[in-house]
C-alpha positions as CSV (number, residue, x, y, z in Angstrom):
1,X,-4.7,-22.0,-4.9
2,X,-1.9,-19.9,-3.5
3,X,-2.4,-16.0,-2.8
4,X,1.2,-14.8,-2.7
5,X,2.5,-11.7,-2.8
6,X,3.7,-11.4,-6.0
7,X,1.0,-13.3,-7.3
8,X,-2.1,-16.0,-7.4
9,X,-1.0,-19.7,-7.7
10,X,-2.8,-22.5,-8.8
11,X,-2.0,-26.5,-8.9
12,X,-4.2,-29.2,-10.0
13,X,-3.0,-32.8,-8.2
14,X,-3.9,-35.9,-7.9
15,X,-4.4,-38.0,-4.6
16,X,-1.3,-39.8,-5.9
17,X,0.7,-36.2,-5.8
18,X,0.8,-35.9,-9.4
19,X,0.6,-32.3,-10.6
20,X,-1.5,-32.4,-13.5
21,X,-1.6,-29.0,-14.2
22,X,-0.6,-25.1,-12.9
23,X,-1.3,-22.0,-13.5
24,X,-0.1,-18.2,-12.4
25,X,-1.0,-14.8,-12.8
26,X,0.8,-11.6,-11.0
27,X,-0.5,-9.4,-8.9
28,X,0.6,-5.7,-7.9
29,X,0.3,-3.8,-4.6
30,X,1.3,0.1,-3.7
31,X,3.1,0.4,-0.7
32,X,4.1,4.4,0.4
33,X,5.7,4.1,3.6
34,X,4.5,2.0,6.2
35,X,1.4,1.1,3.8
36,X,0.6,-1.9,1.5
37,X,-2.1,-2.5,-0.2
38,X,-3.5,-4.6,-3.0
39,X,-6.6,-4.6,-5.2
40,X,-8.9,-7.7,-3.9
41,X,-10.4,-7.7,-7.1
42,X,-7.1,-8.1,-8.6
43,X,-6.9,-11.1,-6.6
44,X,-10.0,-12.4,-7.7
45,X,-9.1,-12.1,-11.6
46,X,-5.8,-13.5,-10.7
47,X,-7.6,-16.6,-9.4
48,X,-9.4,-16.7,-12.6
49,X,-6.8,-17.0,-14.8
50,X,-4.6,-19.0,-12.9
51,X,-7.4,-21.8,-12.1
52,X,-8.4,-21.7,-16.2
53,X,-4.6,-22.7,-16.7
54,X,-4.3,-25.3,-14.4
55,X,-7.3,-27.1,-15.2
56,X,-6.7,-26.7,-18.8
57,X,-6.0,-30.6,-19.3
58,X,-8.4,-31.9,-16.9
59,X,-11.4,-33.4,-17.2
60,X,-14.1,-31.1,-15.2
61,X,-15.0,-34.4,-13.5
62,X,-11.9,-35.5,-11.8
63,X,-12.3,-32.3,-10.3
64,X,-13.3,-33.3,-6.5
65,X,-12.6,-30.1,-4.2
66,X,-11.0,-26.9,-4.0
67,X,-8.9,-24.8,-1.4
68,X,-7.1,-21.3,-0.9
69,X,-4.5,-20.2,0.6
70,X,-3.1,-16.3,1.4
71,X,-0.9,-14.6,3.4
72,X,-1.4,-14.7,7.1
73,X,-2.9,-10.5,8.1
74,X,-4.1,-9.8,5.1
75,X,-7.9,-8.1,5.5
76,X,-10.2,-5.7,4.0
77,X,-14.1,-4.5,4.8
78,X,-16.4,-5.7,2.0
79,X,-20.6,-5.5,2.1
80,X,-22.8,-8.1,2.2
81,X,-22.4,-9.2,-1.1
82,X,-18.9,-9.6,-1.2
83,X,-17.9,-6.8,-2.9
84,X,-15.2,-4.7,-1.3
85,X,-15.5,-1.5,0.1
86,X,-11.7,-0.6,0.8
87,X,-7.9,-2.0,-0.5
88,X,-6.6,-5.2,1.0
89,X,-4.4,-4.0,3.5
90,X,-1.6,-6.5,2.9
91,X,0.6,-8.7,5.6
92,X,3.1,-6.5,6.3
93,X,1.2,-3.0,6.4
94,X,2.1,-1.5,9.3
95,X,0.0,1.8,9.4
96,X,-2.0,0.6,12.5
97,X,1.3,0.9,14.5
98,X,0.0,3.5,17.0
99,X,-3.3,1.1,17.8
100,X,-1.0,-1.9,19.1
101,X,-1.1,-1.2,22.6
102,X,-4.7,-0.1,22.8
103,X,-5.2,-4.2,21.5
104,X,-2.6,-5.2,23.6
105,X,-5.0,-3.5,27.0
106,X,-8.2,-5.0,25.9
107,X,-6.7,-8.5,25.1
108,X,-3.4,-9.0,26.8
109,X,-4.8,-11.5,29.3
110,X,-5.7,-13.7,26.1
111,X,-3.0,-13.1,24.2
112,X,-0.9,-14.4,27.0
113,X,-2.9,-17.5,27.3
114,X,-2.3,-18.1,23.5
115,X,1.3,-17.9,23.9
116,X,2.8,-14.7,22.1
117,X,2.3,-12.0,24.5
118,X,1.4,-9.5,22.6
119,X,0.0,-8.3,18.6
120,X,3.2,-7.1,16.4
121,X,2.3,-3.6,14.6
122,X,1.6,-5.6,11.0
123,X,-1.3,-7.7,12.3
124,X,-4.6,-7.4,11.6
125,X,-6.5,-6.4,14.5
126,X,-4.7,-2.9,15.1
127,X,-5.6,-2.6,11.2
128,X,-9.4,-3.5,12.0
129,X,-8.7,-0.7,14.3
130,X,-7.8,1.2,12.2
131,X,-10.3,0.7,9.4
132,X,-12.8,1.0,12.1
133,X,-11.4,4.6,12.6
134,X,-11.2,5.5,8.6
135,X,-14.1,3.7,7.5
136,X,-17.1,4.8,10.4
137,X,-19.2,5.1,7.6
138,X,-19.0,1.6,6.0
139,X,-19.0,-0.2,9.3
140,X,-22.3,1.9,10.0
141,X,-23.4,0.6,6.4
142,X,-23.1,-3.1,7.3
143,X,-19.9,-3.4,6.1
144,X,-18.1,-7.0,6.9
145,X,-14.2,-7.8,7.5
146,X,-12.9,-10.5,5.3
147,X,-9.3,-11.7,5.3
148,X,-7.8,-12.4,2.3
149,X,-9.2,-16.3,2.0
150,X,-12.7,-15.3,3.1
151,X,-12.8,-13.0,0.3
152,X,-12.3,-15.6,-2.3
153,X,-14.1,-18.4,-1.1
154,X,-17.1,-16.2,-0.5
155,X,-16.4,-15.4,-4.2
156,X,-16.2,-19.2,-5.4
157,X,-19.0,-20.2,-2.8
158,X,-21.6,-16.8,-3.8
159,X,-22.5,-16.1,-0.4
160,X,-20.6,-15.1,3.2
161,X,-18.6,-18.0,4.5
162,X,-16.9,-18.3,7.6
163,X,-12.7,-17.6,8.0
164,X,-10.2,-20.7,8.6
165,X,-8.7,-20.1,12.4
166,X,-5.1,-19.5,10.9
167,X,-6.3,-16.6,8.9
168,X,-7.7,-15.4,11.8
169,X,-5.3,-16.0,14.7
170,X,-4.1,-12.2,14.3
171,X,-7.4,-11.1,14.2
172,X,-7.3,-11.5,17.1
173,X,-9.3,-15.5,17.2
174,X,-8.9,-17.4,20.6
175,X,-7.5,-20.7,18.7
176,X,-8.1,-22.5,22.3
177,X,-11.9,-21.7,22.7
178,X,-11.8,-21.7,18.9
179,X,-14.2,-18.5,18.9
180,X,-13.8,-14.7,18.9
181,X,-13.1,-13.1,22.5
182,X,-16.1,-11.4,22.1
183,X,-15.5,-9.0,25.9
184,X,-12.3,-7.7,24.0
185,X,-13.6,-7.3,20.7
186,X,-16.4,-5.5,22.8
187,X,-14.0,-3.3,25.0
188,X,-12.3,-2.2,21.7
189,X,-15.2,-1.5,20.0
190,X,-15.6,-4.0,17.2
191,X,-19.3,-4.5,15.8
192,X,-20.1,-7.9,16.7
193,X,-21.4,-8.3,13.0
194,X,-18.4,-7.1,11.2
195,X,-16.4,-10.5,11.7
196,X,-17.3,-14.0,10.3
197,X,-17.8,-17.0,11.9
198,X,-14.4,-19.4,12.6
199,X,-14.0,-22.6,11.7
200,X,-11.0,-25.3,11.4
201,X,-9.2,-25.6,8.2
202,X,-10.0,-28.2,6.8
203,X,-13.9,-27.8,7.0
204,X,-16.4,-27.3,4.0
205,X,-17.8,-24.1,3.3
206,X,-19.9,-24.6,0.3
207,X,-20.2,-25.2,-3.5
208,X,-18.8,-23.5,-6.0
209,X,-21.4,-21.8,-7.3
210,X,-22.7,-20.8,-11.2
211,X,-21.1,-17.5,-11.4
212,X,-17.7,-19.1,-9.9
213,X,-17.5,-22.1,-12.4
214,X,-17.4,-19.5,-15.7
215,X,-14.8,-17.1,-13.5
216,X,-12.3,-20.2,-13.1
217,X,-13.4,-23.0,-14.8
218,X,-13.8,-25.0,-11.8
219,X,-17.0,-27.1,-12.1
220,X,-20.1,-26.0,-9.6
221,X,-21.2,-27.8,-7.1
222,X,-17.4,-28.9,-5.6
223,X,-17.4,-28.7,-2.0
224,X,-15.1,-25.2,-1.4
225,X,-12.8,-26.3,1.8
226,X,-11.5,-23.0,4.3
227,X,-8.0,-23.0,3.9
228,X,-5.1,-21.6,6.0
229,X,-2.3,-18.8,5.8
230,X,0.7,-19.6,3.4
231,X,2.6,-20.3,6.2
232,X,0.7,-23.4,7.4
233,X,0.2,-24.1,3.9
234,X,3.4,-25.3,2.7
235,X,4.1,-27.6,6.2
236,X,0.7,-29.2,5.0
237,X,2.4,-29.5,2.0
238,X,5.7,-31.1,3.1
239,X,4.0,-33.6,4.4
240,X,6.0,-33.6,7.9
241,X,3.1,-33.3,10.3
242,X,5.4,-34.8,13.0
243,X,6.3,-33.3,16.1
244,X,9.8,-31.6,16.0
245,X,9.7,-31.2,12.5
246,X,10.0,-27.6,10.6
247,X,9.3,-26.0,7.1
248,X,10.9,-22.9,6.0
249,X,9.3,-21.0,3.1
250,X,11.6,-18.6,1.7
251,X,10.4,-16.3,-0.8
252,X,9.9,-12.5,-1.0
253,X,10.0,-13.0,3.1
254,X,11.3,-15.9,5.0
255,X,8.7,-18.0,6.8
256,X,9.0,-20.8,9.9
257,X,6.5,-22.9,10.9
258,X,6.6,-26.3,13.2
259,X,4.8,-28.8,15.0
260,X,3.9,-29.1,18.7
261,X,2.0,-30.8,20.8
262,X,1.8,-27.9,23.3
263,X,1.2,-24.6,22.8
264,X,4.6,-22.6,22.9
265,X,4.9,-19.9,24.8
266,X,7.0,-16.6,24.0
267,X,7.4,-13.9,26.7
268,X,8.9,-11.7,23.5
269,X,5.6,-12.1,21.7
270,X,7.4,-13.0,18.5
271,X,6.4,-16.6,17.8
272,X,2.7,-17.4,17.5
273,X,0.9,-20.6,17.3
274,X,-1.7,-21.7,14.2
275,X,-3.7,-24.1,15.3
276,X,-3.7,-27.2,13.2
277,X,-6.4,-29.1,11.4
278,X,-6.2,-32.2,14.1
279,X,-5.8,-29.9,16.9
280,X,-2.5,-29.9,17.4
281,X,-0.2,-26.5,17.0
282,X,1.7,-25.2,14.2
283,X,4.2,-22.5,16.1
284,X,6.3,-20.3,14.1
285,X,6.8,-16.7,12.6
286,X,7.2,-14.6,9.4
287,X,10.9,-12.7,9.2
288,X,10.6,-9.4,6.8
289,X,13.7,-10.7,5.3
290,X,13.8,-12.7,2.4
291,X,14.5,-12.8,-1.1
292,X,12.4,-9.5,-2.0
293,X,16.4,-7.8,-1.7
294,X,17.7,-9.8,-4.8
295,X,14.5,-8.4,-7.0
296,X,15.4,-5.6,-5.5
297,X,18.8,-4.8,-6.4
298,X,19.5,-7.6,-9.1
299,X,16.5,-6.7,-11.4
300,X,16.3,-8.9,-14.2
301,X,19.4,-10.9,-13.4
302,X,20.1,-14.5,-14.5
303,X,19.8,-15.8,-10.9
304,X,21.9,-18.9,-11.8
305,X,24.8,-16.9,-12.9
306,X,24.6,-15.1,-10.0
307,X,24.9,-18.4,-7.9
308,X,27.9,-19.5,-9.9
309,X,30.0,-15.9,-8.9
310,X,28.9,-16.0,-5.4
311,X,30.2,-19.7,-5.0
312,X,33.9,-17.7,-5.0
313,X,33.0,-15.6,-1.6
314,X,32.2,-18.1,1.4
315,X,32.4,-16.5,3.3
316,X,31.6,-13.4,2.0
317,X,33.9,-10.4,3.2
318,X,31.0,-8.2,4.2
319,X,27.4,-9.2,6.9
320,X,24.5,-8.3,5.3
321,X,21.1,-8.0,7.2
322,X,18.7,-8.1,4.2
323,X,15.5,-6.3,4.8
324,X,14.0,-4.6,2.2
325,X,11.7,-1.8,4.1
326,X,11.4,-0.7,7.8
327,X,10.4,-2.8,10.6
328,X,11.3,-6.7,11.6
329,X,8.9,-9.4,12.8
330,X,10.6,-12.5,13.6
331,X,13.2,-13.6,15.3
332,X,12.6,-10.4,17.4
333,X,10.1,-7.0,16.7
334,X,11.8,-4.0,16.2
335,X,9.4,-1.5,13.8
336,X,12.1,0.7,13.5
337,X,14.8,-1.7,12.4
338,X,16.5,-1.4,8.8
339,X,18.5,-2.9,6.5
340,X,22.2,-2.7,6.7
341,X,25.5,-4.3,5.2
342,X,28.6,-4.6,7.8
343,X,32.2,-4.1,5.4
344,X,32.5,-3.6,2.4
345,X,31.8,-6.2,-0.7
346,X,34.8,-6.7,-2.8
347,X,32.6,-6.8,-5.8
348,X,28.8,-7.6,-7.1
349,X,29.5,-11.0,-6.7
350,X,31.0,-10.6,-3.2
351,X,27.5,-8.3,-2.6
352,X,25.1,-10.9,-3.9
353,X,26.9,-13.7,-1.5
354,X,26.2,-11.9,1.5
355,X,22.9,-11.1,1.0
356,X,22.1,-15.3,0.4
357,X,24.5,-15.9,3.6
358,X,22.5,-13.4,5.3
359,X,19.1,-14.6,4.8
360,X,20.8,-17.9,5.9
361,X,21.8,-16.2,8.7
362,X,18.7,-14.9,9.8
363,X,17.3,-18.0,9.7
364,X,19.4,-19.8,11.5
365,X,18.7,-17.3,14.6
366,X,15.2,-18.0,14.1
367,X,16.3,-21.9,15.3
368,X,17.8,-20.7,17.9
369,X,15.4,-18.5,19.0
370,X,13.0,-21.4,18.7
371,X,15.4,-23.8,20.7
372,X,15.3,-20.9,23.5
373,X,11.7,-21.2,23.8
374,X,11.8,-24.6,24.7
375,X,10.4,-25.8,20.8
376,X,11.3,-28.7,19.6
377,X,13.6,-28.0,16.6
378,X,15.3,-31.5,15.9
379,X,13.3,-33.2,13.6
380,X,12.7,-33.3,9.8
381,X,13.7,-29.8,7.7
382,X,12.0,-29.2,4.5
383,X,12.7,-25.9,2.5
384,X,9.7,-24.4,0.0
385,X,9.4,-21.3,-1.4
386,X,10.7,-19.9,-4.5
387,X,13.8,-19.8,-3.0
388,X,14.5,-23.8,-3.9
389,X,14.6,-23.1,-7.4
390,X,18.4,-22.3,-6.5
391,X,20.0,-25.5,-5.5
392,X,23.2,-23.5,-4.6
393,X,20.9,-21.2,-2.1
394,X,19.4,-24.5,-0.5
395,X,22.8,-26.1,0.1
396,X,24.3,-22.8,1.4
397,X,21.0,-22.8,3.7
398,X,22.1,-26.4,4.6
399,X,25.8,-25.3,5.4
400,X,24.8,-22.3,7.8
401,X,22.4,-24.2,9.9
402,X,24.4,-27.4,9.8
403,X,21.7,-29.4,9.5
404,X,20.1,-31.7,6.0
405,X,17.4,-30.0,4.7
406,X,14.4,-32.3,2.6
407,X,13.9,-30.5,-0.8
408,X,10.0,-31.9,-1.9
409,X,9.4,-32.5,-5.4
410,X,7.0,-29.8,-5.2
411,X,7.9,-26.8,-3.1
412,X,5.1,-24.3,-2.9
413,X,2.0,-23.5,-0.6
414,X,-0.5,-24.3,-3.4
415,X,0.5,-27.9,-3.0
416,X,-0.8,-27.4,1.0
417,X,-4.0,-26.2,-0.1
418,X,-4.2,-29.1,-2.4
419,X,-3.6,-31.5,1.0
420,X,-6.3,-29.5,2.8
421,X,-9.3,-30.0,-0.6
422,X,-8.0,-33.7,-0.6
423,X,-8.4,-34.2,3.1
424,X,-12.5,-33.4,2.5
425,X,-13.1,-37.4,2.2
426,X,-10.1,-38.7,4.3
427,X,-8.0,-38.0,7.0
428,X,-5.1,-35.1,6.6
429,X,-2.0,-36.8,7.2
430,X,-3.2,-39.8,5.0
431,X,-3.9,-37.4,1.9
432,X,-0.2,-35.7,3.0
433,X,1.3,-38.9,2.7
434,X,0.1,-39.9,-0.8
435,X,0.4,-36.4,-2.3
436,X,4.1,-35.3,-1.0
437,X,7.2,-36.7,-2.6
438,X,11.0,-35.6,-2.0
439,X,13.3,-34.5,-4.5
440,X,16.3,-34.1,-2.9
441,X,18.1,-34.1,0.4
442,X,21.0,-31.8,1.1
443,X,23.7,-32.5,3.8
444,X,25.6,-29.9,5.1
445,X,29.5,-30.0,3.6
446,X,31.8,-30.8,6.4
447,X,34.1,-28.4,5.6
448,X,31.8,-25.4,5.7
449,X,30.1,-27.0,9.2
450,X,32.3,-23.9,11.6
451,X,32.7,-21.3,8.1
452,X,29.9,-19.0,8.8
453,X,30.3,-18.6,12.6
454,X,31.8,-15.8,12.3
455,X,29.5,-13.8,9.9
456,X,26.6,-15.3,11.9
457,X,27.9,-13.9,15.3
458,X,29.3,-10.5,13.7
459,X,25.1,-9.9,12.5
460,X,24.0,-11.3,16.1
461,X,26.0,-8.8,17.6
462,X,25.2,-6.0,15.5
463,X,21.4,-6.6,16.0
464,X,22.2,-6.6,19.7
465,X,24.1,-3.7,19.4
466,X,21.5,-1.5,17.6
467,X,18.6,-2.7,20.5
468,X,16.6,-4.7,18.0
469,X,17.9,-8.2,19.6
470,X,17.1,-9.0,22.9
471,X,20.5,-9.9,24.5
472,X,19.0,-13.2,26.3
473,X,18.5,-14.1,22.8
474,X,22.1,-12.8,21.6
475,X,23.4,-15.0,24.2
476,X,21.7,-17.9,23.3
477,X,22.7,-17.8,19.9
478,X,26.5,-17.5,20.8
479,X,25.9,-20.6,23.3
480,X,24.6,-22.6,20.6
481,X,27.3,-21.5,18.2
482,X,30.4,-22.5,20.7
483,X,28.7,-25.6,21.7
């Protein structure tokens, strides 16, 4: 199971990597300014529904495990029972701006040590800061913190279970000692009772209990296995688990995440490290940018038609920076930085061309970003999300970063959490390799390889310009560019 933004996602596959069934539901959130939030109990009956769906033509006994995963910072307070006491304060609430460098005090010295410097205002433990602030009386009342995945498994399990690692790296989680710096959490005044227990992804938690089995039609007693952030999901699910190689999720925001022997180090504190289910590291970061712009301004638009008009504008005439509300994460942190569109579009089409090429764009100074820090960028290059259901999008993608990009036959993060259930009786990349088939690979055109340069350097420069880009990256990325 996949908890998305937009909404809860469930596959059913075999250890072969046939999907035998899937299953959705939406979800909403509010977001007022620098708040999001979501209902967790919306998430629950989302889970429901979409689990009832999948499993609709499959026998309850070739059901053998289960796993969930949810977007990376996502956390609420709940009691002891499971039930929560506040909203889900989502991924990219950033409300607990003004607790940042009170964290970064107390835990700098660690956060160094785990390679990104410092906490970026969205993540979660400014926001357990923060709830700690607003919420005196809960904590007092043996209140508990869950992120998003706690708060279902403990749901499918009936009783408290501990969190994955990746949902809790920014929670603060030392992924080297694989425990909770306990003399920072202490300095900033975090009960020691209000977190959970870590534990790899990849580990059981429990049973799916009585109550769980009629909620979702998953049968009781299948072991319940701690799952990971979306991110790490879908490179589980692309089945690259080599060093060098990359996945880029692009949906409502645009995610990167890699594999590393070493831990990466970023003096910028933009990219942060997952730790990976063998022990190796999954660097990476989550842009603000993304597709969320088209749903945005193109409400209810054939997206296919839309492709075929923007095919005319390559490039386009105007440099679009799409991000939908304030504040970027990744390749750089600016809270303050905004969307913005350099020129003016001829036309929709012309509009709806720079917005693809400037997602494209974005990503490809994430890779050089990347290639700054000393990460090894070279290898494979798969592309999930919802993003791939355009195959004009993924070759433009392609053409930008003048590299082939792997399309697999199923491109979503539920497919990851499937790997991570399947890897309960066998070892991960063995269940990766039997469940992950390619659809498609995409070479860049030649004769687009030097077209977007120019659009690419134009938004470099702009970012730069505006102080949102640090200009040893800036200079990178024109370095890579001429070269």
């Amino acid at each position: 199971m996949d908890l998305g933004t937009q909404g809860v996602r469930a596959l059913a596959v075999t250890a072969g990597g046939e999907v035998r069934g899937t299953g959705g539901h939406p979800l909403t959130g509010r977001r007022d300014g620098p708040r999001h939030e979501q209902d967790p109990e919306e998430w629950w009956t989302a889970v429901g529904v979409a689990c009832r769906q999948a499993l609709r033509d499959v026998p309850a006994e070739a059901v053998q495990a289960v796993a969930v995963d949810g977007t990376s910072g996502t956390v609420l307070l709940t009691d002891g029972a499971g039930r929560p006491l506040t909203p889900g304060l989502m991924y990219d609430d950033m409300r607990a701006a003004d607790q940042v460098e009170r964290v970064d005090r107390a835990g700098g010295e660690v956060w160094r040590r785990l390679g990104y410097q410092r906490m970026q205002p969205a993540w979660a433990l400014p926001k357990v800061l923060w709830l700690l602030e607003h919420h005196r009386d809960l904590v007092g009342g043996g209140a508990r913190l869950a992120h998003q995945t706690d708060f279902v498994n403990a749901r499918l399990t009936g009783h408290p279970v501990a969190s994955d690692l990746s949902s809790a790296l920014k929670t603060g989680a030392d992924l080297v000692a694989e425990d909770w710096p306990r003399h920072v959490l202490d300095e900033l005044g975090v009960p020691a009772g209000l977190l959970p227990p870590l534990e790899r992804s990849g580990t059981p938690l429990g049973t799916v209990c009585a109550a769980a089995a009629d909620a979702t039609g998953l049968p009781a007693g299948i072991p319940v296995i701690a799952g990971c952030t979306d991110g790490c999901a879908a490179q589980l699910g692309t089945g690259r688990l080599t060093v060098g190689s990359w996945n880029a999720v692009l949906g409502t925001t645009l995610v990167l995440k890699g594999v590393t022997d070493d831990l990466v180090q970023d003096p910028y504190g933009v990219v942060y490290s997952h730790r990976a289910p063998d022990g190796r590291w999954l660097p990476g970061g989550a842009s603000s940018t993304g597709a969320g712009i088209i749903a945005r301004d193109f409400p209810g638009r054939d997206p296919a038609e839309l492709d075929r008009a923007a095919g005319a504008y390559e490039p386009s005439g105007a440099v679009t920076y799409p991000l939908v509300s304030a504040g970027e994460r990744f390749p750089f942190v600016a809270p303050g930085a905004h969307g913005f569109v350099l020129g003016d579009p001829r036309d929709e089409a012309d509009r709806f061309a720079s917005i693809l090429q400037g997602v494209g764009y974005v990503e490809r100074l994430c890779f050089d970003y990347l290639d700054l820090l000393g990460a090894p960028v070279d290898g494979d290059l798969t592309l999930t999300g919802g993003a791939t259901r355009s195959a004009y999008w993924c070759q433009l993608r392609a053409d930008i970063l003048g590299r082939p990009v792997i399309l697999p036959e199923h491109a979503e993060p539920a497919l990851g959490a499937a790997v991570l259930a399947a890897s309960a009786d066998r070892p991960m990349p063995e269940a990766a390799a039997g469940m992950v088939t390619v659809r498609a690979t995409l070479d860049p055109r030649p004769s687009h390889l030097a077209r977007f340069d120019d659009g690419y350097l134009g938004l470099v420069g702009e970012l730069e310009r505006r102080g949102w880009l640090p200009t040893p990256v800036a200079a990178h990325a024109r370095e890579r560019t001429s070269s």
